[in-house]
N, C-alpha and C positions, 0 to 999 in steps of 0.2 A: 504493500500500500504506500502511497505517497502522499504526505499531508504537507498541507499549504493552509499558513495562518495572514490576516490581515487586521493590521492593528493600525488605528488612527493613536497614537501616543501624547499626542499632544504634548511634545516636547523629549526627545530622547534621552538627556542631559538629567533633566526631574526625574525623569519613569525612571530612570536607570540608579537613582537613591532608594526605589518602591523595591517592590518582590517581582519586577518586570523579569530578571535575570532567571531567579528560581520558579515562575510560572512559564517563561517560556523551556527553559530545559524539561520541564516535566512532560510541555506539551510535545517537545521535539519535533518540529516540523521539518520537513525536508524542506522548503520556504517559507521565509515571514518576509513580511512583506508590510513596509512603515509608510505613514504619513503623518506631516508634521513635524518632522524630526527639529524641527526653529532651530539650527542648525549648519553652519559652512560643512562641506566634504569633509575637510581634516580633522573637524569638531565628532562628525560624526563615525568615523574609525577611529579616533579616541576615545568616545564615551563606547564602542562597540567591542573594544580589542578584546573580552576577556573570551567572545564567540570566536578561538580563534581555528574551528574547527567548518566553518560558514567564509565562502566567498560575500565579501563586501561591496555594493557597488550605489554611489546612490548621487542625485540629483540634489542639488539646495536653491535656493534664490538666493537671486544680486542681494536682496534686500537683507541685512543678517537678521537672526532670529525669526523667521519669518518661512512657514509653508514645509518645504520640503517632502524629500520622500525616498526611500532605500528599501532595497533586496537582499534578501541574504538567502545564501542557496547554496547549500550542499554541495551541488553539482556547481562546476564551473562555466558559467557562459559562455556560449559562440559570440556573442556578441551583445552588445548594450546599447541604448537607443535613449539621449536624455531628451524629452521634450515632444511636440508633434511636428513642426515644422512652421509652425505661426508666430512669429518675432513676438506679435505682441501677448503673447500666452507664456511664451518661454522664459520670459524674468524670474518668474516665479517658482520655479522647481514643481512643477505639478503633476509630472509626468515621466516614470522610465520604464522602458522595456528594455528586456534581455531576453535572450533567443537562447531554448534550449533544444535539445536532438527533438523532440516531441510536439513542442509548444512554442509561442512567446508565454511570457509573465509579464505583465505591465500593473502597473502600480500607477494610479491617482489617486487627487486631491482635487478635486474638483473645487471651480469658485464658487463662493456662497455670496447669493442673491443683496447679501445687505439686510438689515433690519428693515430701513425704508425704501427695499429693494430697487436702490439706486443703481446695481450693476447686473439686474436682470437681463437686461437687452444684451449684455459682455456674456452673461454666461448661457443665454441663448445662442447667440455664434459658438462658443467653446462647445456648447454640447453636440453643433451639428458639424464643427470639423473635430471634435474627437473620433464622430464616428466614425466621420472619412478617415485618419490614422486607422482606427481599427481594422475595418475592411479593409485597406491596403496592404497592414500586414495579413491578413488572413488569406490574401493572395498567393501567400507563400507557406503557412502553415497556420493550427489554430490559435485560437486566442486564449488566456485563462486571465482576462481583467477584473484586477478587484480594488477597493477601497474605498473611500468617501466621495459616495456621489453628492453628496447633501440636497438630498431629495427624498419625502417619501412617497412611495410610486401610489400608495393605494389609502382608503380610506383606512384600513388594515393593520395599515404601515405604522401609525402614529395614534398616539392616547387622547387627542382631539383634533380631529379633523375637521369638525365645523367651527371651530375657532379662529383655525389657524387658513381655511382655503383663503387663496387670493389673498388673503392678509399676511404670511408667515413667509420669510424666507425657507424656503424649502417645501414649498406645501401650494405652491402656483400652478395653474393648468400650464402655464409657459411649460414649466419644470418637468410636469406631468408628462407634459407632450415628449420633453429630451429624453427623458428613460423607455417613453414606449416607443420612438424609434430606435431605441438601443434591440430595446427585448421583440421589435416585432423585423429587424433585420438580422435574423439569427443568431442573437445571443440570449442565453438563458440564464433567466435569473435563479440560481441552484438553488436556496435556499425556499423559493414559494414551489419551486417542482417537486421538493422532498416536503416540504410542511404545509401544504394549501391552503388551512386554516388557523394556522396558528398564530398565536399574538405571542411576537420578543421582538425587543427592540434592542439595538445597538448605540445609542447616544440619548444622554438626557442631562438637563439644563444642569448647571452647577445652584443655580437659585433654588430657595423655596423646598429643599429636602428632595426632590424632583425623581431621583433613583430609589429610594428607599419608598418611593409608591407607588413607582414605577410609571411615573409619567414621563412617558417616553417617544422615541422615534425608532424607524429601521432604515437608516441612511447610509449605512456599509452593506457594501454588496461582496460576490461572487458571480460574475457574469461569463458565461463558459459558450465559445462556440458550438453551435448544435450539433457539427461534428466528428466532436469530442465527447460527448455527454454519454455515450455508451461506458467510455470508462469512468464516468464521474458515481461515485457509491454513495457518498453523503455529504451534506450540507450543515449545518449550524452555528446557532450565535452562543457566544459563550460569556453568557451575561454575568457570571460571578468571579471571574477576571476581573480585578480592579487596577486602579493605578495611572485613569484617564479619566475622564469624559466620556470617552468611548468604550465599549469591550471591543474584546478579536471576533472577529465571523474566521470560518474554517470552515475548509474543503478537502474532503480525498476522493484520490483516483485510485483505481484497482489496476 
């Protein structure tokens, strides 16, 4: 089996003071796979060196402390991919692939809309040339994209949904629209394929007690070319992982 973790950390540097080190060994993944790392490259194989058993590879923004995102993987990459090819996307560290004999892995961080979703219409464009990235790589083999879309795709998704439509960063028909031509141009969203009805969520507000009552969202994915999906076995969120904002979502292949 081959398991693959994705973890928004919200900061590499802090999680790596938490039990980030002794929950992810337990979990052993053959990839994890970060966002957020708020982190330079050199910053982040410094706070990483103690995995020194995991190929490191990761993207940061111009900006310091700000965004990023990294791979780590067992196997050593054919190749590594920072970014999608859009100048004005790529400041940010939001994006890396790395090609391996089977797959890409690609890792995002998608932009979030803004409280007075003043950069909706930015992350409208980003969500319809991620997908062109995508499909381009799948040109050449499939895809295994995960991490913070900051979106929840369905009423389902999130602990109030008529609160937050049209009002909530992440909770816009815009938004709606960017995940369902994700999931309706061949890519699968693993987690509602293996759970159809089930309520867990993946991030919740730091205000207000918010996790402890579980008022929540499901804004990290596992999105798997269809494929691929024969070998894909299981899906889940792994909500009692602490030590962010976020938990891991996790995927194995057989």
């Amino acid at each position: 089996m081959t398991k693959l973790i994705s973890f928004n950390v919200n900061g590499i540097r802090a999680i790596m003071q938490k039990d980030f080190e002794a929950d992810m060994r337990n979990l052993n993944p053959d990839f994890l796979c970060l966002q957020e790392t708020k982190a330079q490259d050199d910053q982040v194989q410094e706070a990483l060196k103690s995995f020194e058993d995991y190929h490191i590879v990761s993207n940061s923004a111009v900006k310091k402390g700000y965004s990023g995102t990294a791979i780590l993987s067992k196997e050593k990459p054919l190749d590594v991919i920072n970014g999608i090819g859009a100048e004005e996307h790529d400041q940010e560290g939001r994006v890396i692939a790395a090609e391996f004999k089977e797959f890409y892995v690609v890792v995002v961080y998608v932009p979030n809309s803004k409280n007075d979703l003043s950069r909706l219409d930015d992350r409208t464009t980003w969500d319809h040339e991620f997908l062109g990235f995508l499909k381009n790589l799948e040109k050449k083999k499939p895809v295994i994209v995960c991490g913070d879309f900051n979106v929840a795709h369905r009423e389902i998704d999130l602990a109030r949904p008529k609160a937050n439509y049209n009002k909530s960063a992440g909770f816009t028909q815009k938004e709606i629209d960017g995940m369902d031509a994700f999931t309706s141009n061949g890519l699968v969203d693993t987690f509602r394929h293996f759970h159809p009805e089930e309520i867990k969520y993946s991030w919740w507000s730091y205000r207000g007690g918010a996790r402890s009552r579980n008022v929540g969202w499901r804004i990290d994915y596992f999105l798997v070319s269809e494929s691929l999906m024969s070998k894909v076995k299981n899906a889940d969120i792994l909500n009692d992982v602490m030590g962010s904002d976020h938990c891991p979502v996790w995927l194995e292949l057989g």
